[in-house]
mmCIF file as gemmi writes it, N, C-alpha and C atoms, coordinates in Angstrom:
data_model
loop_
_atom_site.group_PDB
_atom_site.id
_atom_site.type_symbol
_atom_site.label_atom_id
_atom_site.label_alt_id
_atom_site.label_comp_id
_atom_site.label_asym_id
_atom_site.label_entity_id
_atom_site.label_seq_id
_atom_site.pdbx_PDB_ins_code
_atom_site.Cartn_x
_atom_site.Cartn_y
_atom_site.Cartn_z
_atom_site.occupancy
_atom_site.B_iso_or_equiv
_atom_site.pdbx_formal_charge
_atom_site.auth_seq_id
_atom_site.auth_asym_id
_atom_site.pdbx_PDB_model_num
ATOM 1 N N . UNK Axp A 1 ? 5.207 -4.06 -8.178 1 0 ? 1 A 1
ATOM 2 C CA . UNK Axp A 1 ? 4.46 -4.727 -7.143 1 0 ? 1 A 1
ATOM 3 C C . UNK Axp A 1 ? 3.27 -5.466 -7.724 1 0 ? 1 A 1
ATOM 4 N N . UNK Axp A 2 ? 3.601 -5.32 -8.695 1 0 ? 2 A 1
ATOM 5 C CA . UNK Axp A 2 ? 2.273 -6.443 -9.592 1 0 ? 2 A 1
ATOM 6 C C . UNK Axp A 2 ? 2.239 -7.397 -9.218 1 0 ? 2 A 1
ATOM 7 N N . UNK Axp A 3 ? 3.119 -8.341 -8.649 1 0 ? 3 A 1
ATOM 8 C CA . UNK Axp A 3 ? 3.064 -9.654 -8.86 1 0 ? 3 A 1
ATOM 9 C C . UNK Axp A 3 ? 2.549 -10.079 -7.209 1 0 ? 3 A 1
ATOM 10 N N . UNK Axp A 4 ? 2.974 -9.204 -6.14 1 0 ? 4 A 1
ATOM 11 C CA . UNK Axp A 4 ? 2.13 -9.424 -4.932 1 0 ? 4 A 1
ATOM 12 C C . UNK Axp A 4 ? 0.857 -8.967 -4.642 1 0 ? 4 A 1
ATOM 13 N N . UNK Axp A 5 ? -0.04 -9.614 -4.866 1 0 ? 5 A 1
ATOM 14 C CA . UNK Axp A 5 ? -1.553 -9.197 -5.08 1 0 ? 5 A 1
ATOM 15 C C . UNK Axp A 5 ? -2.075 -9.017 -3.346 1 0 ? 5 A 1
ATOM 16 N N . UNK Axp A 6 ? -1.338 -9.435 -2.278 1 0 ? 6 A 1
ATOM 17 C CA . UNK Axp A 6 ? -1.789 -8.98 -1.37 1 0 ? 6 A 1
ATOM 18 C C . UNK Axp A 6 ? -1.413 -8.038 -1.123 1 0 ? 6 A 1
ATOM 19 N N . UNK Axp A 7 ? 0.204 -7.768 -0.902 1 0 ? 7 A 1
ATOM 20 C CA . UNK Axp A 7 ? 0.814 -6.154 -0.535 1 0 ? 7 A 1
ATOM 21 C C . UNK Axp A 7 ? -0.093 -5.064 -1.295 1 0 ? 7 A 1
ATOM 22 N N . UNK Axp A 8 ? -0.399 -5.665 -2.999 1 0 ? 8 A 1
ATOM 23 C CA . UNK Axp A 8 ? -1.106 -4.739 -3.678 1 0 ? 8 A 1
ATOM 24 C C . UNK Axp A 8 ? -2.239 -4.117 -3.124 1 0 ? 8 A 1
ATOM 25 N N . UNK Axp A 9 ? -3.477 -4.921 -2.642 1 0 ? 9 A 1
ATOM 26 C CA . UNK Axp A 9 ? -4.587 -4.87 -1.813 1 0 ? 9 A 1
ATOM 27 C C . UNK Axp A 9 ? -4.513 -4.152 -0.802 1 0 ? 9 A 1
ATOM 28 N N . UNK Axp A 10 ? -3.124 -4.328 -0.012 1 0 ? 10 A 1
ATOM 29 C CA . UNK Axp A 10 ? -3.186 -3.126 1.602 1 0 ? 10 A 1
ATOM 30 C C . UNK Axp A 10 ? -2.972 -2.27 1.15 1 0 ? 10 A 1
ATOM 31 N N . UNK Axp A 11 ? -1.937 -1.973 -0.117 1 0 ? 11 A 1
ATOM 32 C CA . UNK Axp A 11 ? -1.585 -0.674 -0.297 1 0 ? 11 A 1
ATOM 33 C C . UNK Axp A 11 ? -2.725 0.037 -0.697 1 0 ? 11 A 1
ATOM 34 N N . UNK Axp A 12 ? -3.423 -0.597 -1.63 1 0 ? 12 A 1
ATOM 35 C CA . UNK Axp A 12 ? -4.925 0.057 -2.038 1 0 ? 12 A 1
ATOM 36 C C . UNK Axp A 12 ? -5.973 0.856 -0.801 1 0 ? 12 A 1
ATOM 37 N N . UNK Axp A 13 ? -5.532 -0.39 0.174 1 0 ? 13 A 1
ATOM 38 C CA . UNK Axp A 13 ? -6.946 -0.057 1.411 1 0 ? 13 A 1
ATOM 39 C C . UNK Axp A 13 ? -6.067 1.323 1.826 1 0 ? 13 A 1
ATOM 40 N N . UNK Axp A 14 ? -4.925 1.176 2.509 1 0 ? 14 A 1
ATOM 41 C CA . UNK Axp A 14 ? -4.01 2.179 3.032 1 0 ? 14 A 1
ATOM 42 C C . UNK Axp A 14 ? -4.594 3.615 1.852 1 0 ? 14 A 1
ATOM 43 N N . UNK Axp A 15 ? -4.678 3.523 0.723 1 0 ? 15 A 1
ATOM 44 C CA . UNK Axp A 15 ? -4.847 4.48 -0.015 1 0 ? 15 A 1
ATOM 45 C C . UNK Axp A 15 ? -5.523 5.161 0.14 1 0 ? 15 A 1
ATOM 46 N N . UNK Axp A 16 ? -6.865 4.48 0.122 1 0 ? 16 A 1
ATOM 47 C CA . UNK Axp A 16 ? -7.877 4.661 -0.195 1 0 ? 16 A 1
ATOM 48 C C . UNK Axp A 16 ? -8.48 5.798 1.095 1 0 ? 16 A 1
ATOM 49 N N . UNK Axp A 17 ? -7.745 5.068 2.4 1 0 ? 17 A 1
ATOM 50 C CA . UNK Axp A 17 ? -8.343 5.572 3.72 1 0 ? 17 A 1
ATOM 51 C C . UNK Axp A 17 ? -7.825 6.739 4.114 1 0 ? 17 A 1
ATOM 52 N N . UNK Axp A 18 ? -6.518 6.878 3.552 1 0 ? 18 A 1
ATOM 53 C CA . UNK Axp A 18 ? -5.495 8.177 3.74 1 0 ? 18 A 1
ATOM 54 C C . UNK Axp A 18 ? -6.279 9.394 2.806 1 0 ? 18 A 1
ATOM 55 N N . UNK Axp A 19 ? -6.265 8.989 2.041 1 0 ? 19 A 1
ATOM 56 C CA . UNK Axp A 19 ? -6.309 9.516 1.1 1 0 ? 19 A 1
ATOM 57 C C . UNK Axp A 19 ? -8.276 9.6 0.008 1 0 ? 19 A 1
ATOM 58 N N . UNK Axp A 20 ? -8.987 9.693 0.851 1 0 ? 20 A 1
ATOM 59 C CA . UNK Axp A 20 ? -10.355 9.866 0.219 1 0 ? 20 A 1
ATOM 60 C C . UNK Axp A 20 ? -11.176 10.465 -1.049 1 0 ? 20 A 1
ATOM 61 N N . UNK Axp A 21 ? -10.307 11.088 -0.979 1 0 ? 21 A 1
ATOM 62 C CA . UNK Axp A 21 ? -10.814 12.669 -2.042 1 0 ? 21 A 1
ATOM 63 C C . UNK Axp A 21 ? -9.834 13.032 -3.011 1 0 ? 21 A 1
ATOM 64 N N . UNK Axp A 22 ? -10.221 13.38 -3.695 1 0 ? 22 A 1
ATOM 65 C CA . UNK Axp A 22 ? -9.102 13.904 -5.141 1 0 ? 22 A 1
ATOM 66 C C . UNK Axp A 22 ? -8.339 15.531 -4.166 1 0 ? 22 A 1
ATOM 67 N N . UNK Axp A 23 ? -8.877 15.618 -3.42 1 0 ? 23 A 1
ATOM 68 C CA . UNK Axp A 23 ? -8.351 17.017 -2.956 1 0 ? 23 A 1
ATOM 69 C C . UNK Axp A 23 ? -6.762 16.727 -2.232 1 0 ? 23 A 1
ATOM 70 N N . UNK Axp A 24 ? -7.118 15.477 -1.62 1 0 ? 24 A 1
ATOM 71 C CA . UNK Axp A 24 ? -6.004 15.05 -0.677 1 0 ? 24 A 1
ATOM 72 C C . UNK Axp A 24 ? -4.902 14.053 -1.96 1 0 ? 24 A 1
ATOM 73 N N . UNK Axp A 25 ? -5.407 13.529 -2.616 1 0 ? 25 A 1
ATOM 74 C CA . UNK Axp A 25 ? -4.533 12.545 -3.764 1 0 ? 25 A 1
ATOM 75 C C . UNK Axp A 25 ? -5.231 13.364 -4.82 1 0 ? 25 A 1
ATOM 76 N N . UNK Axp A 26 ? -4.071 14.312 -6.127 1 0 ? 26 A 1
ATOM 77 C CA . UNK Axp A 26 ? -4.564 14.338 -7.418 1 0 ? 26 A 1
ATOM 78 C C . UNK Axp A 26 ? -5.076 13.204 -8.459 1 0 ? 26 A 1
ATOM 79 N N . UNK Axp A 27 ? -4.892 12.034 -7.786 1 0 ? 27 A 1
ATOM 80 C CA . UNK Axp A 27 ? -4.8 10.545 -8.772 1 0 ? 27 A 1
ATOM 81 C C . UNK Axp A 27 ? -5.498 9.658 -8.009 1 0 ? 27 A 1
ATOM 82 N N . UNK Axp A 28 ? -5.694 9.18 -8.902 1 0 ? 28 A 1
ATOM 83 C CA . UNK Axp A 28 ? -6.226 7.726 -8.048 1 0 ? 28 A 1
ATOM 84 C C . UNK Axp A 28 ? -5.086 6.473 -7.813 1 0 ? 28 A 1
ATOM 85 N N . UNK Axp A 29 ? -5.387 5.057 -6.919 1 0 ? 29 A 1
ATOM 86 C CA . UNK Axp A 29 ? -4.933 4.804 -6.474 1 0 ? 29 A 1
ATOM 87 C C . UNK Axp A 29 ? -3.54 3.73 -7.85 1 0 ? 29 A 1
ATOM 88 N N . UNK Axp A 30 ? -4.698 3.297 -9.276 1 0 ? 30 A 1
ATOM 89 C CA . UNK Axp A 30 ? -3.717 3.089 -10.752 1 0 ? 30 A 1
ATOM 90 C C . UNK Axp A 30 ? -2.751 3.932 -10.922 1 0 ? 30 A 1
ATOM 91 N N . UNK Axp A 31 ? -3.163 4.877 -11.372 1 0 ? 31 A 1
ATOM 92 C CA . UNK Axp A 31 ? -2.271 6.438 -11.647 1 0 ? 31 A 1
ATOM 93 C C . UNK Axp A 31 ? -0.993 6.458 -10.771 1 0 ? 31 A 1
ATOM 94 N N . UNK Axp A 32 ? -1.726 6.285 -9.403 1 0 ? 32 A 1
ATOM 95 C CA . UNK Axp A 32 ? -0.489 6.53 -8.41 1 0 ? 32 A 1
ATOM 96 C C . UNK Axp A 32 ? 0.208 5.524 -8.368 1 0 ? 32 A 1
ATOM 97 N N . UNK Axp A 33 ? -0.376 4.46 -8.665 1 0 ? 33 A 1
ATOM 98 C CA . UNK Axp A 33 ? 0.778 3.334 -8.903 1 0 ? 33 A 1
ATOM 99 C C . UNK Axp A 33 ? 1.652 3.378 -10 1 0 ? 33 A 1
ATOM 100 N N . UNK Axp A 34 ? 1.224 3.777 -11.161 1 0 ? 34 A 1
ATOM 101 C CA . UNK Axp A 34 ? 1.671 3.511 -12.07 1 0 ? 34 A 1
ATOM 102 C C . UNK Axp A 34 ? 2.705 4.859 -12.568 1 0 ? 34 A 1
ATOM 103 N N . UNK Axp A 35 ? 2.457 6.074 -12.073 1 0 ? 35 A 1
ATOM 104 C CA . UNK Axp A 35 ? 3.499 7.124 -11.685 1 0 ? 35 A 1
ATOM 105 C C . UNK Axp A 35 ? 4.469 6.866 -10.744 1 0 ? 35 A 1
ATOM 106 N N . UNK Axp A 36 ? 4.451 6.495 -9.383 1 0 ? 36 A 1
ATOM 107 C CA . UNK Axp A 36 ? 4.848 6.254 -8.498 1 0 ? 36 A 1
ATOM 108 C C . UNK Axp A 36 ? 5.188 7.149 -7.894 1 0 ? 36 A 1
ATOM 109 N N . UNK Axp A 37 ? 3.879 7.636 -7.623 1 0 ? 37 A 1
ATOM 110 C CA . UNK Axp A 37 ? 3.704 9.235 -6.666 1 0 ? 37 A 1
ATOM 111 C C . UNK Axp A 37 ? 4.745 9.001 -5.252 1 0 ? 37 A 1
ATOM 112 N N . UNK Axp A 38 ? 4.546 9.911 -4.992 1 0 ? 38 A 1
ATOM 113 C CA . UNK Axp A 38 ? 5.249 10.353 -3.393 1 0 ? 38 A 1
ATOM 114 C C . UNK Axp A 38 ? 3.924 9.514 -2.531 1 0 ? 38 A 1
ATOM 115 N N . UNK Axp A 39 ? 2.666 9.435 -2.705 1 0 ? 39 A 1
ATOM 116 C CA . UNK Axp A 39 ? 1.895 9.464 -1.757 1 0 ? 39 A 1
ATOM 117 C C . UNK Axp A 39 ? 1.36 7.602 -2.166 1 0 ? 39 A 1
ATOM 118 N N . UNK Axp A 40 ? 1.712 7.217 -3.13 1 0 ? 40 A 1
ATOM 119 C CA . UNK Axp A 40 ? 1.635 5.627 -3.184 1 0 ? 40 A 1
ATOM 120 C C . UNK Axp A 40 ? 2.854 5.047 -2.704 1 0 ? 40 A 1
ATOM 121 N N . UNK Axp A 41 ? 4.042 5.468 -3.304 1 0 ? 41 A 1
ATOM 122 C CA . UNK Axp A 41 ? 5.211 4.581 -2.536 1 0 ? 41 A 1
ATOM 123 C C . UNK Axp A 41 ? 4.8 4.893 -0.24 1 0 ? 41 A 1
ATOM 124 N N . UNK Axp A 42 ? 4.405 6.021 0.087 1 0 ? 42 A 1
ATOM 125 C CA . UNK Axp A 42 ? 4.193 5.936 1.166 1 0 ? 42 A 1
ATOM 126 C C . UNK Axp A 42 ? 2.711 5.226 1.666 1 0 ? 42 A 1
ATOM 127 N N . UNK Axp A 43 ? 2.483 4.734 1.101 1 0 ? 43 A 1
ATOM 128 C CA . UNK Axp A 43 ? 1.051 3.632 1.366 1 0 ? 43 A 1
ATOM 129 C C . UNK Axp A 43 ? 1.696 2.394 0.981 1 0 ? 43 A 1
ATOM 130 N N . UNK Axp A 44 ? 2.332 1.655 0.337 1 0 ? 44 A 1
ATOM 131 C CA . UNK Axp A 44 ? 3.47 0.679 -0.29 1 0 ? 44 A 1
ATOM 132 C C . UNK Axp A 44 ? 4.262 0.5 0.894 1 0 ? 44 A 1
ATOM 133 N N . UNK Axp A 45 ? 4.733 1.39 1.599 1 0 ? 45 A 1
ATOM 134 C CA . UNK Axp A 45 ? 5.337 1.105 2.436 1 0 ? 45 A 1
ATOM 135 C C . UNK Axp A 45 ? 4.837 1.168 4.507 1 0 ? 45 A 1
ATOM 136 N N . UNK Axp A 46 ? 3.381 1.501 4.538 1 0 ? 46 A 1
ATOM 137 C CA . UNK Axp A 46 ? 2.988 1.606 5.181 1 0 ? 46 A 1
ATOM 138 C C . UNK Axp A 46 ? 2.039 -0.254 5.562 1 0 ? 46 A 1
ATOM 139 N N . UNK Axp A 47 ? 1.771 -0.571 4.012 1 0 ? 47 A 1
ATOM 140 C CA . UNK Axp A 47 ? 1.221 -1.864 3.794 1 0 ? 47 A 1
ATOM 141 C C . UNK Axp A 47 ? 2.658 -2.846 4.356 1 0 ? 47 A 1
ATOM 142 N N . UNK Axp A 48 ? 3.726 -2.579 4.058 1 0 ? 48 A 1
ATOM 143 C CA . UNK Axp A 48 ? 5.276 -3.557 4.292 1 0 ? 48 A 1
ATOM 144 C C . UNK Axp A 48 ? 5.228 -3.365 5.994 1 0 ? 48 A 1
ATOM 145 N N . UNK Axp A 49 ? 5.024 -2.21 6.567 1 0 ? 49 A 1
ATOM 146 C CA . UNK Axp A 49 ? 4.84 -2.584 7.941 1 0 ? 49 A 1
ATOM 147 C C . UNK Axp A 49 ? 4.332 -3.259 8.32 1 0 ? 49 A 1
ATOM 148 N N . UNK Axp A 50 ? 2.95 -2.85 8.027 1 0 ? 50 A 1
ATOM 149 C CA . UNK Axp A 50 ? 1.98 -4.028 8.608 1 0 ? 50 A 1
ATOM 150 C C . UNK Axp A 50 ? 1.912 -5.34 8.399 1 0 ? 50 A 1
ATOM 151 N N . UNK Axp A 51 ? 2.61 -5.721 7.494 1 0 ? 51 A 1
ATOM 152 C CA . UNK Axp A 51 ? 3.261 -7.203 7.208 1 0 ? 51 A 1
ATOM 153 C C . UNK Axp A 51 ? 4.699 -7.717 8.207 1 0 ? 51 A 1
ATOM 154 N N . UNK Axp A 52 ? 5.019 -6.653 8.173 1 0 ? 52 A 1
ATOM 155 C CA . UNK Axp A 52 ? 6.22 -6.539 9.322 1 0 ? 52 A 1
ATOM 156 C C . UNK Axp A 52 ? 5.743 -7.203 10.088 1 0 ? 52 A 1
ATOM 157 N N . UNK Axp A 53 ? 4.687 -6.621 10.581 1 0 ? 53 A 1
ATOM 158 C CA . UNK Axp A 53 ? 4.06 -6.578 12.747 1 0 ? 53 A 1
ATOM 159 C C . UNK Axp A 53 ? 3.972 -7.642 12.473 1 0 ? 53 A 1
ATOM 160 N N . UNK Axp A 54 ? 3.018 -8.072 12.104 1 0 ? 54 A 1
ATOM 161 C CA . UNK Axp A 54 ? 2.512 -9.406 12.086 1 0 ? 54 A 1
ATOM 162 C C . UNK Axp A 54 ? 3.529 -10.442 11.663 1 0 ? 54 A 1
ATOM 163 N N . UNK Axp A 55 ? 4.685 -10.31 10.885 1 0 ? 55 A 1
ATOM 164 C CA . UNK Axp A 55 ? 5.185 -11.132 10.973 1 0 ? 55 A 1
ATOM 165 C C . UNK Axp A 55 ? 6.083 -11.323 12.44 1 0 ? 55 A 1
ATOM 166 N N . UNK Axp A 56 ? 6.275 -10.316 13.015 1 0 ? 56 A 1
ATOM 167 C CA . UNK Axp A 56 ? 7.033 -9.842 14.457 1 0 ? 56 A 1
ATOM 168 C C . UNK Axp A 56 ? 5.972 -10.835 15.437 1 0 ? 56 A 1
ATOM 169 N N . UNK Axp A 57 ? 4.565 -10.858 15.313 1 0 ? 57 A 1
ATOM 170 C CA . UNK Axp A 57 ? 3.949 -11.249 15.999 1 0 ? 57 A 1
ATOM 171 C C . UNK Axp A 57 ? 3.13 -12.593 16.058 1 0 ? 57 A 1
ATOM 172 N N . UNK Axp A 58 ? 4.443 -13.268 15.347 1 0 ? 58 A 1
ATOM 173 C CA . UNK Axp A 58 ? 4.603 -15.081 14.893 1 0 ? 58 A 1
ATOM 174 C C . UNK Axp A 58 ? 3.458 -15.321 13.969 1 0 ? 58 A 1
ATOM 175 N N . UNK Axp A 59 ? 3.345 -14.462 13.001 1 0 ? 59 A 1
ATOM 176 C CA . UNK Axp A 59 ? 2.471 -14.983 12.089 1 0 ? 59 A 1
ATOM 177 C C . UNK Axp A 59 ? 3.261 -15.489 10.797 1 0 ? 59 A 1
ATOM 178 N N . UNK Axp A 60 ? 2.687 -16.057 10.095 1 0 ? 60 A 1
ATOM 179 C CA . UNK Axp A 60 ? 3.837 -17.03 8.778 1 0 ? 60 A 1
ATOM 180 C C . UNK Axp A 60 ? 3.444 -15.148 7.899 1 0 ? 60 A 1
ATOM 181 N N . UNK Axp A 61 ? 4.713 -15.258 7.606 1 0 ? 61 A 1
ATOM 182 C CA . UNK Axp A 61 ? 5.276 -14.273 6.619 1 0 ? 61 A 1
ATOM 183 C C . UNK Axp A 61 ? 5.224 -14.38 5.249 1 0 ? 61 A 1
ATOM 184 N N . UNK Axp A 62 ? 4.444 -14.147 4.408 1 0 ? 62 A 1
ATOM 185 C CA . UNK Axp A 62 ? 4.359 -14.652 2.945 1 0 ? 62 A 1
ATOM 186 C C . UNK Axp A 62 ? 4.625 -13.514 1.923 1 0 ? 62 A 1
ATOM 187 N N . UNK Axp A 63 ? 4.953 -12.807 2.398 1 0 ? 63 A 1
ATOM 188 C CA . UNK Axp A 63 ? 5.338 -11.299 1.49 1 0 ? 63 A 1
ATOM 189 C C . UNK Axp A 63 ? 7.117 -11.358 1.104 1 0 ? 63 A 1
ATOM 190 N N . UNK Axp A 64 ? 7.725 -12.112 1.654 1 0 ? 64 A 1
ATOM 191 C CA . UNK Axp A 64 ? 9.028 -12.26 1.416 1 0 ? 64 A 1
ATOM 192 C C . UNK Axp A 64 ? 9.47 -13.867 1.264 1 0 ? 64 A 1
């Protein structure tokens, strides 16, 4: 997902907000990318929704 720097960005925010504290994520949000934790692919894919809606909700779609 390197190369989409926006999906990259929601997934980050999504991360970041889920996930606050090292208690709730052992890693941070690199790590988890770059492992491809259980808890980044589900922020990865929480960011693809929200690109969804909005594209559902006639906005121009630029993620695909």
């Amino acid at each position: 997902m390197q190369q989409d720097l926006r999906l990259r960005a929601a997934a980050r925010a999504v991360y970041d907000a889920v996930y606050p504290t090292d208690e709730l994520a052992p890693v941070g949000f690199d790590q988890a990318e770059q492992y491809g934790t259980i808890h980044y692919r589900r922020c990865v894919a929480a960011a693809r929704a929200c690109f969804l809606v909005k594209a559902d909700m006639g906005e121009q779609l630029s993620l695909i």
